[in-house]
N, C-alpha and C positions, 0 to 999 in steps of 0.2 A: 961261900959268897955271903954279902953280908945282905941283911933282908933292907926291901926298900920302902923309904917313904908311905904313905897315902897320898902325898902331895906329886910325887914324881911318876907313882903308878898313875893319878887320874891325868896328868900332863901328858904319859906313855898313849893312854887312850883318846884321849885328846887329838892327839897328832893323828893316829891311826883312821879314826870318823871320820879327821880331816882329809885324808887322804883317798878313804873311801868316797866322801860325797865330790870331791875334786873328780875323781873317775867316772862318777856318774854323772854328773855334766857337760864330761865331752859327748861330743857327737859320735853316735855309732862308729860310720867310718876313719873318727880322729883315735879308737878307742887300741890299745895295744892286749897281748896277753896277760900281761899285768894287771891292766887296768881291770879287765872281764873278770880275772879272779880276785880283785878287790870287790868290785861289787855282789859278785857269788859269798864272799863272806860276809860283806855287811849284809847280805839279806839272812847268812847262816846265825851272824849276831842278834840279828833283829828279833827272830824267831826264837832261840835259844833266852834271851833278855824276855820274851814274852810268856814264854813255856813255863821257865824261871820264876817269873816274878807272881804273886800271891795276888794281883787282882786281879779277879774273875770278870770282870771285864773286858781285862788285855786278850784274854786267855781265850772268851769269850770271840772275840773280834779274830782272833786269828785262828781258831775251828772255821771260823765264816768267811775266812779267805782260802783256806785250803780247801772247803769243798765247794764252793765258787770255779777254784781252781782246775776240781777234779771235775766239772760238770760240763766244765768247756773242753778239756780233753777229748773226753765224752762223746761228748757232740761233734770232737772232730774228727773222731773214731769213728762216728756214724756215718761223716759224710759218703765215704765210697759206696758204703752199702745203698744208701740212698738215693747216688747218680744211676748204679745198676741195677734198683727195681724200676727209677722210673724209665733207661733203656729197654728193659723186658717187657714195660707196658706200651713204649712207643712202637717196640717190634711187635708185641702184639697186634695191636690197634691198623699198623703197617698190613699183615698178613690176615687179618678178618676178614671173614670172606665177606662178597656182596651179597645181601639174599636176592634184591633184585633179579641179576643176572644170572644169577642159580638156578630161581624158580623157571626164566625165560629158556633156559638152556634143559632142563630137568623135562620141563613142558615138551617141547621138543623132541626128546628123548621117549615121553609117555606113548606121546601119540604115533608115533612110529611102532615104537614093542605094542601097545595096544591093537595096531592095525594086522600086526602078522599074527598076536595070538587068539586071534574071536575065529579062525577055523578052528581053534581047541577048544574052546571052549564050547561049540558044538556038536564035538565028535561023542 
């Protein structure tokens, strides 16, 4: 095969971004298989052009999206665990006792055992 162009590779790629950003302006539910894996590679392009390219700024900028990225994972990884402490603390709180009604009910208790054991305590 014969080698191509620079004029016809940049037209190649040309059409291709086109295609990509076309896919990404449909609406979610207008979007087909095709379309999802067009945009899964322009972001793989997007990335690889960034990784690629020599200024540390681009480079810079896209460390700061991948752990942006990875923070919100993160945090969504957290959520379950963090509906089920604050369940354990409502069932807590649920089941604590009253001291109130303790004490009134203990008291009660006292004074009865107290009244049977004072012949012991005189024997």
């Amino acid at each position: 095969s014969r080698p191509r162009s620079p004029r016809v590779s940049f037209y190649r790629r040309t059409q291709e971004m086109a295609s990509i950003q076309r896919a990404a302006e449909l609406q979610p539910k207008e979007r087909k298989n095709a379309d999802i894996i067009r945009i899964k590679a322009g972001h793989m392009l997007t990335f690889d052009y960034l990784s690629s390219h020599s200024d540390i700024t681009e480079r810079h900028t896209a460390r700061n999206v991948i752990r942006k990225n990875i923070q919100r994972s993160t945090g969504c990884l957290a959520l379950p665990l963090t509906i089920a402490y604050f369940g354990f603390f409502i069932t807590s709180v649920r089941l604590h006792e009253d001291i109130a009604n303790v004490f009134f009910l203990e008291s009660t208790f006292r004074d009865r055992l107290d009244a049977m054991f004072t012949e012991a305590n005189t024997v």
